[in-house]
ROVEX-812585 format. One line per field, with one value per residue (C-alpha): residue number from 1; residue in three letters; x, y, z. Coordinates in pm, 1 decimal. Layout:
BEGIN
n	c(NUM; ...)
res	c(ALA; ...)
east	c(X; ...)
north	c(Y; ...)
up	c(Z; ...)
! end
This chain:
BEGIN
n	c(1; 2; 3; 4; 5; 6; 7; 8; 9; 10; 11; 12; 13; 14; 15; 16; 17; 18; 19; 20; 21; 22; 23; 24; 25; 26; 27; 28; 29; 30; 31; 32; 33; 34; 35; 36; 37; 38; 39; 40; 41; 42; 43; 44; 45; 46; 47; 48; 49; 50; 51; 52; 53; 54; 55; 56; 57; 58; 59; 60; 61; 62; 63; 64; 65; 66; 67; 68; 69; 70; 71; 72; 73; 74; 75; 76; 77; 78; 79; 80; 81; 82; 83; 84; 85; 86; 87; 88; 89; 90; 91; 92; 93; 94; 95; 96; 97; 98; 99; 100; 101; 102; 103; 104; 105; 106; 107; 108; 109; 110; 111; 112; 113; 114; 115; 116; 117; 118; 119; 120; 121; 122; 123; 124; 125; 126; 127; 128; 129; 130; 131; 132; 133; 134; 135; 136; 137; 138; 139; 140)
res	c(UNK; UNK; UNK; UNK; UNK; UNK; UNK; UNK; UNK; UNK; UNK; UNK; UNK; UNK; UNK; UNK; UNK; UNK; UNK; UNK; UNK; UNK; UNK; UNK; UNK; UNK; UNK; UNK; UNK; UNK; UNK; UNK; UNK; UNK; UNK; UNK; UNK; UNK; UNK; UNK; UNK; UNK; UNK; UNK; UNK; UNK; UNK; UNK; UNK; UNK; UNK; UNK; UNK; UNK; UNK; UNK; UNK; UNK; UNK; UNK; UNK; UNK; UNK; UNK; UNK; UNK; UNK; UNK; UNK; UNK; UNK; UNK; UNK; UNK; UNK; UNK; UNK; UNK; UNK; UNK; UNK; UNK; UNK; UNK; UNK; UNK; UNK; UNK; UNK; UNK; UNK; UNK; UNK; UNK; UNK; UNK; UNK; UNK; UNK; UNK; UNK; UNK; UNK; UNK; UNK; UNK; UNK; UNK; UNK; UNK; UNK; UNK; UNK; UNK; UNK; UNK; UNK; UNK; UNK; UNK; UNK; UNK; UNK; UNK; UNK; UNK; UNK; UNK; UNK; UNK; UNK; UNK; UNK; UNK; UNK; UNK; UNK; UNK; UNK; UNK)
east	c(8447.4; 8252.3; 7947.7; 7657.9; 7350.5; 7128.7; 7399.3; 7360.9; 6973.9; 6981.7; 7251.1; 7013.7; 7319.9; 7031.8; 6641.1; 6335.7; 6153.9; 5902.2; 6077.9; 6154.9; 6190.4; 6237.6; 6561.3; 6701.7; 6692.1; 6833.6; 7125.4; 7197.7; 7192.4; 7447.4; 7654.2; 7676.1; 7776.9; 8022.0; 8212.3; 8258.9; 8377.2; 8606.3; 8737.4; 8788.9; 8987.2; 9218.3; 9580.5; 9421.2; 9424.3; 9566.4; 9478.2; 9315.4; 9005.3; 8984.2; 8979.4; 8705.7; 8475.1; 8492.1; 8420.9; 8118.9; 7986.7; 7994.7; 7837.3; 7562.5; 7501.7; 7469.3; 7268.6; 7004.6; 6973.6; 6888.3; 6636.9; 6475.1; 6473.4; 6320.9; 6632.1; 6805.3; 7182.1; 7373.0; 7669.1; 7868.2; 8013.4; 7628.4; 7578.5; 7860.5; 7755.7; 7427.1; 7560.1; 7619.2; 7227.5; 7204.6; 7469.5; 7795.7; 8083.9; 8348.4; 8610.0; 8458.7; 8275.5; 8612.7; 8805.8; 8477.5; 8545.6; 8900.4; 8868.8; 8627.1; 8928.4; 9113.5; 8876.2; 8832.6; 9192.8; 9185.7; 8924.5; 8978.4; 9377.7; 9516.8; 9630.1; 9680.8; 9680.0; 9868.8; 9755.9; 9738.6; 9444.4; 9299.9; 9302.4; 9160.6; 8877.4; 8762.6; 8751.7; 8596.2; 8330.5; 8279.4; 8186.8; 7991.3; 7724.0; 7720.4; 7592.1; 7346.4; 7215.3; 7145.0; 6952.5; 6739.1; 6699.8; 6407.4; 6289.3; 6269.6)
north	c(-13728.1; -13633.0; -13842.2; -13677.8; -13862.3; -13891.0; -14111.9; -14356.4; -14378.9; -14438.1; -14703.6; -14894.7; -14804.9; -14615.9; -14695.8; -14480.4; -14594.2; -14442.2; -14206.6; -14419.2; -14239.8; -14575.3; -14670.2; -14277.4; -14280.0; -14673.4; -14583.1; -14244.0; -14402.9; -14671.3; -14405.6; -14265.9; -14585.0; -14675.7; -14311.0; -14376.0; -14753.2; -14627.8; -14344.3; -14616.5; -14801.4; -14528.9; -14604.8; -14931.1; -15100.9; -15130.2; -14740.4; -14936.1; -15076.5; -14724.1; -14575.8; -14871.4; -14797.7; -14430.2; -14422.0; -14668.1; -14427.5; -14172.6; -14374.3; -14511.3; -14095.5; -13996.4; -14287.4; -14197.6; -13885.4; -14085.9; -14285.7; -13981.2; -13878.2; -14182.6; -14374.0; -14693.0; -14681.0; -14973.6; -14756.4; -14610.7; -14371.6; -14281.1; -14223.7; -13972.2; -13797.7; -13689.3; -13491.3; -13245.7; -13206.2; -13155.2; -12893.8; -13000.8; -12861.0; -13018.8; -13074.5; -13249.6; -13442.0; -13555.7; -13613.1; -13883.4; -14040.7; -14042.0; -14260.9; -14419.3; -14515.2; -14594.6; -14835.8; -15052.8; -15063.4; -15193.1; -15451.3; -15601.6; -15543.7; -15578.0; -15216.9; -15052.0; -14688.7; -14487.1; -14337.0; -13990.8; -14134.0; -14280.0; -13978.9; -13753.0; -13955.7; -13952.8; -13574.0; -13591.4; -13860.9; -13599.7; -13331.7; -13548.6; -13688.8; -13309.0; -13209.1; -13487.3; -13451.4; -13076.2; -13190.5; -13448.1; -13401.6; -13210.0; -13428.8; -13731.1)
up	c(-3607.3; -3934.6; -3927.1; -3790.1; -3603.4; -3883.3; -4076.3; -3795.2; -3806.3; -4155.9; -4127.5; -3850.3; -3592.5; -3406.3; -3369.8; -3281.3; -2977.5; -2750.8; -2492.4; -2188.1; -1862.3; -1663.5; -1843.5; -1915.3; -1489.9; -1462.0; -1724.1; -1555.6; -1210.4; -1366.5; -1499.2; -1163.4; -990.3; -1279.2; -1224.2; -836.9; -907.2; -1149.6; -910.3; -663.6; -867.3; -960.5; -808.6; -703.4; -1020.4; -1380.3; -1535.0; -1830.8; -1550.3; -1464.9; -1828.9; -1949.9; -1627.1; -1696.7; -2050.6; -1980.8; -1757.8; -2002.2; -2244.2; -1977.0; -1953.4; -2282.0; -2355.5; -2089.8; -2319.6; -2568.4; -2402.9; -2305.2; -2659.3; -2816.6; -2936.9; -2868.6; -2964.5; -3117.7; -3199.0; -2895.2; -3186.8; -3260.1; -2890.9; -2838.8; -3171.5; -3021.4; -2773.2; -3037.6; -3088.4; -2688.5; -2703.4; -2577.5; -2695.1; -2956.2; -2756.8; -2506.9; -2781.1; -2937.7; -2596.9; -2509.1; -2874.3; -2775.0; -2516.9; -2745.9; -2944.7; -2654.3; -2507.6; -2820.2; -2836.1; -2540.5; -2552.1; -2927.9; -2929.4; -2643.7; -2587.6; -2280.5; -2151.9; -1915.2; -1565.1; -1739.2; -1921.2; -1697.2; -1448.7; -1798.4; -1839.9; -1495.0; -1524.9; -1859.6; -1680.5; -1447.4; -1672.3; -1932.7; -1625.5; -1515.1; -1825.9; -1865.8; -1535.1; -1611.5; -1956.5; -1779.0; -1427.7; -1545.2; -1748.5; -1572.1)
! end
């Protein structure tokens, strides 16, 4: 990942907004239902349901950040590049982008994953709302 946030504003891949406390609490609250669906479907289902639900609750988290911060996020890329700004750490940064990669593979080619991944990115999940619960609960 080289691109930094401000490359996606100025492509229009990311607007300013006012900050929005309503939807930073519905999209965390979403990303919080979306984790336990997708831990209920582990074992339960294909691992590529479990993978998509997980990474879309990481996304729902990290755009409640954004919310928060005044932005609306076209670009899920743009989303998980602005945790950088909030402090999280690189690898964690490029694990969420690798399921990123994963998921569109999924969806627009017809790709599929293994349990392993699955299982990751329900940890990952885990750690991701964590975080974002510690930079907004706060907040909100």
């Amino acid at each position: 990942m080289v691109k930094d946030f401000e490359f996606f504003l100025k492509k229009g891949d990311v607007k300013s907004q006012s900050p929005d406390k309503n939807l930073t609490y519905s999209a965390f609250k979403d990303s919080l239902e979306r984790i336990e669906f997708a831990k209920q479907l582990l074992h339960k289902a294909k691992p590529k349901y479990v993978l998509e639900n997980a990474y879309e609750a990481m996304r729902e988290a990290a755009d409640s950040i954004l919310y928060l911060r005044g932005f609306k996020s076209f670009s899920h890329e743009a989303s998980i590049v602005y945790l950088t700004k909030e402090g999280f750490n690189e690898k964690d940064i490029l694990e969420f982008d690798r399921f990123r990669r994963i998921r569109n593979s999924i969806k627009y080619y017809g790709k599929d994953c293994d349990l392993s991944d699955a299982e990751q990115a329900i940890k990952l999940a885990d750690v991701i709302i964590a975080k974002v619960k510690g930079k907004i609960e706060f907040e909100v």
